[in-house]
C-alpha positions in Angstrom: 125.9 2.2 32.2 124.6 5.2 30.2 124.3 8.9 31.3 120.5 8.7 32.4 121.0 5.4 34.5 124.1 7.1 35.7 121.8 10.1 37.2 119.0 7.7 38.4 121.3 6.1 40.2 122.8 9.9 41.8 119.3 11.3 42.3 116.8 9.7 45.5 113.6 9.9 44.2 112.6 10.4 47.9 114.7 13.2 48.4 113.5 14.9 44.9 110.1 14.4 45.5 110.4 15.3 49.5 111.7 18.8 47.9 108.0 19.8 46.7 105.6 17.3 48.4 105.7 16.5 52.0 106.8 12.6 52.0 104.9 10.5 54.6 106.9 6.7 55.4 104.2 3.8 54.6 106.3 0.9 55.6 108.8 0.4 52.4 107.3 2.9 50.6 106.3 6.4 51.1 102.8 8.2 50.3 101.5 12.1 50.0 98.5 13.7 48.5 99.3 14.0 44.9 100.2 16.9 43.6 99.0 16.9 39.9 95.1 16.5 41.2 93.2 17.9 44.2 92.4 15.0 46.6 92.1 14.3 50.3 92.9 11.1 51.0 96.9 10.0 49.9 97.4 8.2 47.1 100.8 9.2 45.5 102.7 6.5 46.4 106.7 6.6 46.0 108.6 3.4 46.0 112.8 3.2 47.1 114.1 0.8 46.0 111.9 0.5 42.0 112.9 4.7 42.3 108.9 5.2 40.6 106.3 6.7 41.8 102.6 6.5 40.7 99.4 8.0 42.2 96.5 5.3 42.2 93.9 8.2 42.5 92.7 10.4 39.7 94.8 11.3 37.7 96.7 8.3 37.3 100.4 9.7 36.7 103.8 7.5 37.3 106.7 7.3 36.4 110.6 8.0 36.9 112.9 11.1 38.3 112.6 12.6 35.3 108.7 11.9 33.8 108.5 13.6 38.0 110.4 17.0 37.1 108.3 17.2 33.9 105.2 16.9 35.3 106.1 19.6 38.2 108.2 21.6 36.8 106.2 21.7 33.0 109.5 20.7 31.6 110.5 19.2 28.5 112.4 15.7 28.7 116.1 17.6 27.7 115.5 20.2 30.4 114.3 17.7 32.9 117.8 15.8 32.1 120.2 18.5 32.5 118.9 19.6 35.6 118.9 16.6 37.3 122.5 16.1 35.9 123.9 18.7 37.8 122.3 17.9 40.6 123.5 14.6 40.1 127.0 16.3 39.2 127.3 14.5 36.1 128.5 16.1 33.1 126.4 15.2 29.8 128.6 13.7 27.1 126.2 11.6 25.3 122.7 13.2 25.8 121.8 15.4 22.9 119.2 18.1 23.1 116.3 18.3 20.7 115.3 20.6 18.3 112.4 21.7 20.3 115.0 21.8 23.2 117.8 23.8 21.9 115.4 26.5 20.4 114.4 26.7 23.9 117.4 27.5 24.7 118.1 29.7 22.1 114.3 32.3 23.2 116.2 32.0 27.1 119.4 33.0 25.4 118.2 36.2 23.5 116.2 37.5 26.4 118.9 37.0 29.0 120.8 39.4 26.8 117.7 41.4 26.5 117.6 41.8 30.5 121.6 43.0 30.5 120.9 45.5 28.0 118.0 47.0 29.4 119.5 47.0 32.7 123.0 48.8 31.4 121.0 51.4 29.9 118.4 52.4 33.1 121.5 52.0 35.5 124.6 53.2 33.5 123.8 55.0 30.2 122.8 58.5 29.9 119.6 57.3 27.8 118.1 56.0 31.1 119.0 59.2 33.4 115.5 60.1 33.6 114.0 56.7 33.9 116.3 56.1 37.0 115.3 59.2 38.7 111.8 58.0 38.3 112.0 54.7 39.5 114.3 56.0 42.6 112.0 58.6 43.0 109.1 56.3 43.3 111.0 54.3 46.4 112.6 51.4 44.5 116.0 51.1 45.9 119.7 50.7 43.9 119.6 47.2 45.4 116.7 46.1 44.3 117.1 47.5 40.8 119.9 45.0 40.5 118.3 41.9 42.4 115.0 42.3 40.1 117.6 43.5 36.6 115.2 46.4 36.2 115.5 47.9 33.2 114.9 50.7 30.5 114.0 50.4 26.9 114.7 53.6 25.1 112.3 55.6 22.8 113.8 54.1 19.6 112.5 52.2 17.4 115.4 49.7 16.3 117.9 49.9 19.5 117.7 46.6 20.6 117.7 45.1 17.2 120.9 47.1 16.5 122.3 45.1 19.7 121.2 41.9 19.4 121.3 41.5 15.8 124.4 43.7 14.8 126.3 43.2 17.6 125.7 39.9 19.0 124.8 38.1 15.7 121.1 36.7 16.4 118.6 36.9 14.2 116.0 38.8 13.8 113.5 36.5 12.8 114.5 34.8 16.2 113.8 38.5 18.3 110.3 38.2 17.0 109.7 34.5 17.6 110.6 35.4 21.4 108.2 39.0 21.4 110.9 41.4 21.3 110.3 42.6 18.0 107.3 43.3 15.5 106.9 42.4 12.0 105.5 45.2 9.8 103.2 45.0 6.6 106.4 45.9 4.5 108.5 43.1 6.3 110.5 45.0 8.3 111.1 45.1 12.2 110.9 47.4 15.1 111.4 47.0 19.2 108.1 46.1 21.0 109.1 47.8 24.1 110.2 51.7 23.8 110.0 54.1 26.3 109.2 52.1 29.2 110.5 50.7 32.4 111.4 47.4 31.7 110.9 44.2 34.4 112.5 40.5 33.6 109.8 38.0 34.0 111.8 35.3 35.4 110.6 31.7 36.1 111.5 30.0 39.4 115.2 28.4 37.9 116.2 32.3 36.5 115.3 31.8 32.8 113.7 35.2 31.5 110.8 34.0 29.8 109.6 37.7 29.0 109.2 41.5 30.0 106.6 43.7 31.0 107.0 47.0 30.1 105.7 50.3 31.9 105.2 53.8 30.8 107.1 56.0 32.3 104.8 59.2 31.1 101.5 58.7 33.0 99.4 61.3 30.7 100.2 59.0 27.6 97.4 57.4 25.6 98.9 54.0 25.1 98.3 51.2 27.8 100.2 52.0 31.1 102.1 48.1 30.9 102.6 45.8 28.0 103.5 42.3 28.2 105.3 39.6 25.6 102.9 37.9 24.0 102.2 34.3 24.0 105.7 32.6 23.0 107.3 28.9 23.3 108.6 30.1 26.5 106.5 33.0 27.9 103.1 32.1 28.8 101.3 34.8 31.4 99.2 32.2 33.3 102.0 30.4 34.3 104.3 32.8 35.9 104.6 34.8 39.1 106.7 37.4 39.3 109.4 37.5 42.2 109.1 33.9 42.5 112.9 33.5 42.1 113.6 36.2 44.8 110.7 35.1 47.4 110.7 31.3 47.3 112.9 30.7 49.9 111.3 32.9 52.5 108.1 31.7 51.3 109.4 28.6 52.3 110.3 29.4 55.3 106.9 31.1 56.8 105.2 28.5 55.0 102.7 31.5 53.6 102.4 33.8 50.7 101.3 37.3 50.1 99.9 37.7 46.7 99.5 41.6 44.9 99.1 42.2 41.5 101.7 44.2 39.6 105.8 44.5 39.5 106.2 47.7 42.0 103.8 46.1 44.5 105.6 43.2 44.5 109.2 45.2 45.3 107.9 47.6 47.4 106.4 44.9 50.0 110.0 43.0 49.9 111.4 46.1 50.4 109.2 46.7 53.3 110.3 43.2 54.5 107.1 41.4 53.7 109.8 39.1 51.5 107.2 36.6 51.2 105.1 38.2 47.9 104.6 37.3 44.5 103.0 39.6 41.9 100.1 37.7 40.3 99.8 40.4 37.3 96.0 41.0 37.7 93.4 40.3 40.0 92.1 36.3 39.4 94.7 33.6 39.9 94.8 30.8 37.6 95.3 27.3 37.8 98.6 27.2 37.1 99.7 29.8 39.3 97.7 28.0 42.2 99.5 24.9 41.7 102.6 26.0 41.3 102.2 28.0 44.8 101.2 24.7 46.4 104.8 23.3 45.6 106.0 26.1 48.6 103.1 26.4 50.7 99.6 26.4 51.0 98.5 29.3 53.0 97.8 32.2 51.0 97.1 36.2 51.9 95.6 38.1 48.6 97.1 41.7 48.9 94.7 43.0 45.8 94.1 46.6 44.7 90.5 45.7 43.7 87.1 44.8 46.3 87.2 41.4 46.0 83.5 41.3 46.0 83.2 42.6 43.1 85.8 40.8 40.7 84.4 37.6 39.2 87.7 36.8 38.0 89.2 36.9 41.4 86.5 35.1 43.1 86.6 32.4 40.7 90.2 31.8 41.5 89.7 32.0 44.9 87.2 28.8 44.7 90.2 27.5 42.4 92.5 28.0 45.5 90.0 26.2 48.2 89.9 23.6 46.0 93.1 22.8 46.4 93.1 22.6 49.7 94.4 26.4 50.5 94.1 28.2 53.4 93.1 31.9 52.0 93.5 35.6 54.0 92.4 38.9 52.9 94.6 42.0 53.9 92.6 45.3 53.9 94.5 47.8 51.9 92.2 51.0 52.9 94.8 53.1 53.8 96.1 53.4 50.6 95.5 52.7 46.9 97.3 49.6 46.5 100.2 47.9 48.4 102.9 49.7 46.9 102.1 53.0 48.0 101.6 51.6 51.8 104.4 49.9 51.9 106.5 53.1 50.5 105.0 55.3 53.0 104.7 53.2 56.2 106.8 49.4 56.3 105.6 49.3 59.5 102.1 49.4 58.6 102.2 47.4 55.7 103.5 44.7 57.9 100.7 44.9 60.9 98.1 45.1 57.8 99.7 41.5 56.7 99.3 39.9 60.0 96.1 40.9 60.7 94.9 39.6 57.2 91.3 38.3 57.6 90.0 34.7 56.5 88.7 35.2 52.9 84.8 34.4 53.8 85.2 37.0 56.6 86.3 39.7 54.1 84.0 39.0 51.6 81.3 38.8 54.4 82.2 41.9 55.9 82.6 43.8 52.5 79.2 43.5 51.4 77.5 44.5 54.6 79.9 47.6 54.4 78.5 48.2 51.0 74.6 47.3 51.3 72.4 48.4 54.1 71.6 45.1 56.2 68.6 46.8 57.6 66.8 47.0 54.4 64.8 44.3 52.5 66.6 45.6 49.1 70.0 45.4 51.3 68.8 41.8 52.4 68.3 41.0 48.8 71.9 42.4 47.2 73.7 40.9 50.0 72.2 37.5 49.6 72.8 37.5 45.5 76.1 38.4 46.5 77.2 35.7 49.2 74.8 33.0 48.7 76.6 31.7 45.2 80.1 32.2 47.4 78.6 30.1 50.3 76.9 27.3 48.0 80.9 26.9 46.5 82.0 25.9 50.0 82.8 22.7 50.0 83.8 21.8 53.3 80.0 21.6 55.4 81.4 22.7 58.5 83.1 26.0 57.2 80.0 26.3 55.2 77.6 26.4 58.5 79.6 29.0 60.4 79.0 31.2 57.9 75.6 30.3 57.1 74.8 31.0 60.7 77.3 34.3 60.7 74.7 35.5 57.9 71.8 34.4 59.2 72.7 36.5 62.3 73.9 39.7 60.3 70.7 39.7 58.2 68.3 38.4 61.3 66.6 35.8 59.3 66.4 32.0 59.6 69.2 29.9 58.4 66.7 27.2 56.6 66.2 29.9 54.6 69.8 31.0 53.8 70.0 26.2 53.1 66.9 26.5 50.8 69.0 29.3 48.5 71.8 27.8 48.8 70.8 24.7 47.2 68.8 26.6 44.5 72.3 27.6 43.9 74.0 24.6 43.8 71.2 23.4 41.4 71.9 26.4 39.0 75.6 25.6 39.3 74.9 22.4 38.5 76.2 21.3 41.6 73.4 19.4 43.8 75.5 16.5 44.2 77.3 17.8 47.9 80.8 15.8 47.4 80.9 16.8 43.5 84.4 19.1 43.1 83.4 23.5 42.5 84.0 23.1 39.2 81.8 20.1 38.5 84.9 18.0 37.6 84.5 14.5 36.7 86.7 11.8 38.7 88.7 10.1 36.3 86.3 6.2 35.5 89.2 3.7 35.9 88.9 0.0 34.9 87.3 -2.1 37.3 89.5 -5.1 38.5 87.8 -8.8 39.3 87.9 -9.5 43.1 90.3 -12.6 41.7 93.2 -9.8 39.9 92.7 -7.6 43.0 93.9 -10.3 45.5 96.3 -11.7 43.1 98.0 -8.1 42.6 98.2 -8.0 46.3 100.1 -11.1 47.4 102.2 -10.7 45.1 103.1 -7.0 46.0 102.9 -8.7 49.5 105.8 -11.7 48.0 107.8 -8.7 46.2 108.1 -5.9 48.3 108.9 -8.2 51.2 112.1 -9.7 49.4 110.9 -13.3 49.8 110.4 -14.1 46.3 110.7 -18.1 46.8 107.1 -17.7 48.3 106.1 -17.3 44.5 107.9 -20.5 43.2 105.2 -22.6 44.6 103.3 -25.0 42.7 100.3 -24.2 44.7 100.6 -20.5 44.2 101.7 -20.7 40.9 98.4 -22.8 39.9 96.0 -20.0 41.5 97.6 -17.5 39.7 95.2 -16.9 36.7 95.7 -13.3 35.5 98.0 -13.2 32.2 100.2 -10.7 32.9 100.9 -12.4 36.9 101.4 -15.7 35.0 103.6 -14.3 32.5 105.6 -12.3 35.7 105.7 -15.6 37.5 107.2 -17.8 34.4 110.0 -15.3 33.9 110.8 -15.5 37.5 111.0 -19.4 37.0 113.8 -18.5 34.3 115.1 -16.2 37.0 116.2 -18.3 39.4 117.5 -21.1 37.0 120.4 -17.9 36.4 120.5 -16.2 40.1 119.7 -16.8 42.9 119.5 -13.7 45.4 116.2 -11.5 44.8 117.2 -8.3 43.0 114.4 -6.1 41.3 116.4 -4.3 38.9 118.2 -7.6 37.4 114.7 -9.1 37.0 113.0 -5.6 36.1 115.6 -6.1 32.5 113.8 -9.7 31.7 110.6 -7.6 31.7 108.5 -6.1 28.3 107.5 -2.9 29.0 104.0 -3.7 29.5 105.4 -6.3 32.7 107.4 -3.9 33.7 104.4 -1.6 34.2 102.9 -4.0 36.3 105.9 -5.5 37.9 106.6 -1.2 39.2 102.7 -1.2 40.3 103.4 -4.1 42.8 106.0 -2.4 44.4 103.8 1.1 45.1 100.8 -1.0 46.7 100.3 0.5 50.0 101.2 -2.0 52.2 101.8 0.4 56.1 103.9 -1.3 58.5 103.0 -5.0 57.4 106.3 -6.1 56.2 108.2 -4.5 59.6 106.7 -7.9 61.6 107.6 -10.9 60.1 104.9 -12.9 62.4 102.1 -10.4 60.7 103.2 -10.9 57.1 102.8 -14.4 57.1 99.4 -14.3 58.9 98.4 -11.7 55.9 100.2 -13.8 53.2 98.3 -17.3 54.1 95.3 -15.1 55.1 95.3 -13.8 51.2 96.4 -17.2 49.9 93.3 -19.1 51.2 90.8 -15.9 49.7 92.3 -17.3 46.9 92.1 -20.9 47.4 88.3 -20.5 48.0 87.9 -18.0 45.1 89.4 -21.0 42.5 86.5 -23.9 44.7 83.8 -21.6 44.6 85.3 -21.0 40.2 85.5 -25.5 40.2 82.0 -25.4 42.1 80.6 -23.7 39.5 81.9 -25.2 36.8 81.2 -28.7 38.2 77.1 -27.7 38.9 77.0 -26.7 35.2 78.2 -30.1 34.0 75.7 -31.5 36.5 72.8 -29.8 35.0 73.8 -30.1 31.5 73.7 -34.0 32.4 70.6 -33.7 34.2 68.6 -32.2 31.3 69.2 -35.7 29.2 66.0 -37.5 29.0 67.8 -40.5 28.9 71.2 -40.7 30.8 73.1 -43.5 29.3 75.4 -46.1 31.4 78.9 -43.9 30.8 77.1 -40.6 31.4 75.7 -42.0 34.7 79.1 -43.3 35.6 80.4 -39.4 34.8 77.3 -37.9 36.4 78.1 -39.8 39.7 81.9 -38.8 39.9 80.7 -35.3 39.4 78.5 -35.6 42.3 81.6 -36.7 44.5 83.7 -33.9 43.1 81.1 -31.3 44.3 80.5 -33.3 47.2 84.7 -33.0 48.2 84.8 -29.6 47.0 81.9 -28.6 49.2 83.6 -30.3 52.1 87.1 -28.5 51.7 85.1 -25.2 51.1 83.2 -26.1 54.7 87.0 -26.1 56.2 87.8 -23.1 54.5 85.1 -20.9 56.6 86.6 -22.9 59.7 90.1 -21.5 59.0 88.9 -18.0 57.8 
């Protein structure tokens, strides 16, 4: 057995996948939304005892353990192996990391050092005396200096370089490659970051993927923070910051308060609202949405900015919703921003979080706090404001409450508020009612025949259930008709003639890998709580094998009138062709006869 068998055979898919998706039991298998599309209605379907998993809605995605981590994690395939080998608590002998991989590697390397050195100087050099007192002075405890590995980046121009390159031997080609460094016209090099308070930018797992840096001196003319730029391992939209630190107690309230920079962020878990990420900005992306899904779905935006007023955040609000997110609003009027609250009052900061508004509430409330209601100009800014909001609602029931909330508010009918709405919708390009807010296209899959549909089914039924000599029939073997179930059922012929016990990873190795697709897809059909009653799964197995009895008559009945009026259309019908045209007659005569018992049995 090689290494990756070895941890496929360690790791339950189940319990993997059960660690970001809620698992539901759907007789043998198990079923959830999926989490790679937004959908309502289950169709991620996880199968035991193949260890695969495929959803059979949009997206389409399947696969093992590891093509799972990918997908969730955004993982390449050498990162996906070594963390489910030490999960697995194997130790990789044989497994050798790509070039792509062990550059990875490499970026992580050179900023963990990055983070230590930053860190030493803000918390034990004399360089970052004055950069401490600030940051204490500003509330941010010892503590959480060393939880968060805040940092300091002197004002020099070459001092990490003289670390990391001197000292610890990397090169400096490489600092650049990760956005520590800058190239200039004359080809030499200087630190990015100088004279700043430094923050790690840590993914989920603890791999520094970057740094923002913040000015200490709040008269200078440069830009209060600067980020890394766009690297192989640092990309903005993707991360949250104090996701590390707050996913377990995100977990564990099963909600998430979301502000927008670094101190925000500390200050709140500080203030033991533990349960915050810092989104770095005001509109959430997509990637941030769905990689907050994985912990919870409940979310309670903490912004400095109105709302109201921010495209950007509005638009990822609608992103949110769409994925099924429950969304709350805290009002931060007593102070700037949440970092200043939660410095100056904890307990505040933490009645402000429970009483968090739903988001169509605040929004609501915020433009009738900032246009007069009375007015017919009022009427008319407040409408242009909530009526594109409302017409993004997708769920008709949350969309009437409000409808009616504003028709009250404004004291004007709510067929009018409909009518604008829909002139919205129309201008969105959304008049279809069940189309998705961004005007997203469900992925067209292949239509099967009503024949390759049935067949797929009994023999998921035959499969799953174990009883495998139901499919050495001569019966069902001759209404089999699809190519790839024929060529399934002839290799299981061959089976048997070698074993004779059912066991799907033996047969699984007699398979191509386009069998083995399909051979994995008949073990994820959805099948509930049929196979738990033996009495029910044969009722549903002969039920299924007489649709498909009648389906091959109705094919012979067919094919049987065509001959008959091919014959027919002879002027002259010779003696032999009469003596064929009469046994065809009989034949559709029998046929029609056993189709007659069929609807008596059905």
């Amino acid at each position: 057995m090689d290494q990756l068998e070895e941890i496929k055979r360690k790791v339950d898919i189940v319990e993997l996948i059960n660690s970001y998706i809620p698992l539901k039991k759907s007789g043998r298998n198990f079923k959830a939304l999926c989490p790679f599309h937004s959908e309502k209605t289950p169709s991620f379907m996880v199968s035991p005892e193949r260890q695969i998993w495929h959803c059979f809605g949009g997206c389409g995605e399947g696969g093992d353990i590891f093509k799972f981590l990918m997908k969730i994690e955004n993982l390449d395939f050498g990162e996906a192996v070594r963390q489910l080998a030490q999960k697995a608590g194997v130790k990789l002998t044989q497994y050798q990391p790509s070039e792509g991989e062990k550059n990875k590697q490499l970026l992580y390397e050179i900023n963990h050092l990055a983070a230590e050195f930053y860190h030493f100087l803000l918390t034990e050099h004399i360089l970052g005396k004055r950069a401490l007192d600030y940051v204490l002075g500003r509330g941010i405890k010892k503590e959480s200096l060393k939880l968060f590995k805040i940092g300091f980046a002197p004002d020099s121009w070459r001092s990490l370089q003289a670390f990391l390159v001197r000292k610890k031997g990397y090169k400096v080609e490489d600092l650049e490659r990760v956005g520590l460094v800058i190239k200039t016209q004359r080809g030499d090099f200087y630190d990015r970051f100088r004279q700043r308070l430094m923050f790690p930018l840590k993914d989920h797992h603890g791999n520094i993927r970057g740094f923002a840096g913040r000015l200490l001196d709040s008269q200078a003319k440069e830009a209060k923070y600067i980020n890394t730029p766009e690297t192989l391992i640092y990309h903005k939209s993707d991360l949250l910051y104090g996701l590390l630190e707050a996913k377990d107690e995100i977990k564990k309230q099963d909600q998430v308060v979301l502000v927008e920079g670094e101190l925000d962020m500390i200050s709140s878990f500080q203030a033991g609202v533990k349960n915050v990420l810092a989104i770095k900005g005001t509109a959430l992306t997509e990637a941030q949405v769905k990689l907050i899904s994985r912990f919870t779905q409940k979310i309670i935006l903490a912004l400095d900015q109105d709302l109201a007023g921010d495209q950007a955040a509005r638009r990822g609000i609608e992103m949110a919703e769409n994925q099924g997110m429950m969304i709350r609003v805290v009002e931060t009027k007593q102070g700037k921003d949440p970092d200043e609250i939660a410095q100056k009052n904890p307990k505040l900061w933490q009645e402000l979080v429970k009483k968090a508004a739903p988001v169509y509430d605040y929004l609501m409330d915020s433009a009738f706090a900032r246009f007069d209601g009375q007015t017919i100009e009022g009427k008319r800014k407040i409408s242009e404001e909530l009526i594109p909001i409302l017409a993004k609602i997708t769920n008709e029931i949350v969309c009437d409450h409000y409808v009616r909330q504003l028709s009250q508010r404004l004291k004007i009918g709510e067929e009018a508020i409909f009518k604008e709405i829909e002139k919205s919708k129309a201008n969105q390009g959304q008049a279809g009612s069940g189309q998705a807010l961004f005007g997203q296209k469900l992925t067209e899959t292949k239509e099967k025949s009503k024949q390759e549909a049935i067949e797929e089914y009994l023999l998921s039924l035959a499969f799953q259930s174990g009883q495998w000599d139901l499919l050495r029939k001569r019966k069902i073997v001759s209404l089999i008709k699809t190519y790839r179930f024929v060529r399934i059922l002839e290799l299981l012929k061959d089976y048997f003639q070698h074993y004779q016990k059912p066991q799907s990873d033996r047969f699984a190795q007699k398979l191509e890998p386009e069998l083995l697709e399909t051979f994995n897809h008949l073990y994820l059909t959805d099948l509930g709580d049929l196979l738990e009653d033996e009495d029910e799964f044969q009722k549903e197995f002969s039920k299924i094998l007489l649709r498909l009895e009648k389906i091959d008559l109705l094919k012979n009945l067919g094919e049987i009138s065509d001959k008959i009026k091919s014959l027919e259309k002879e002027k002259e019908i010779s003696g032999e062709n009469q003596k064929v045209l009469e046994k065809y007659h009989q034949d559709f005569r029998d046929l029609s006869a056993r189709l007659k018992d069929f609807t008596k049995e059905e």
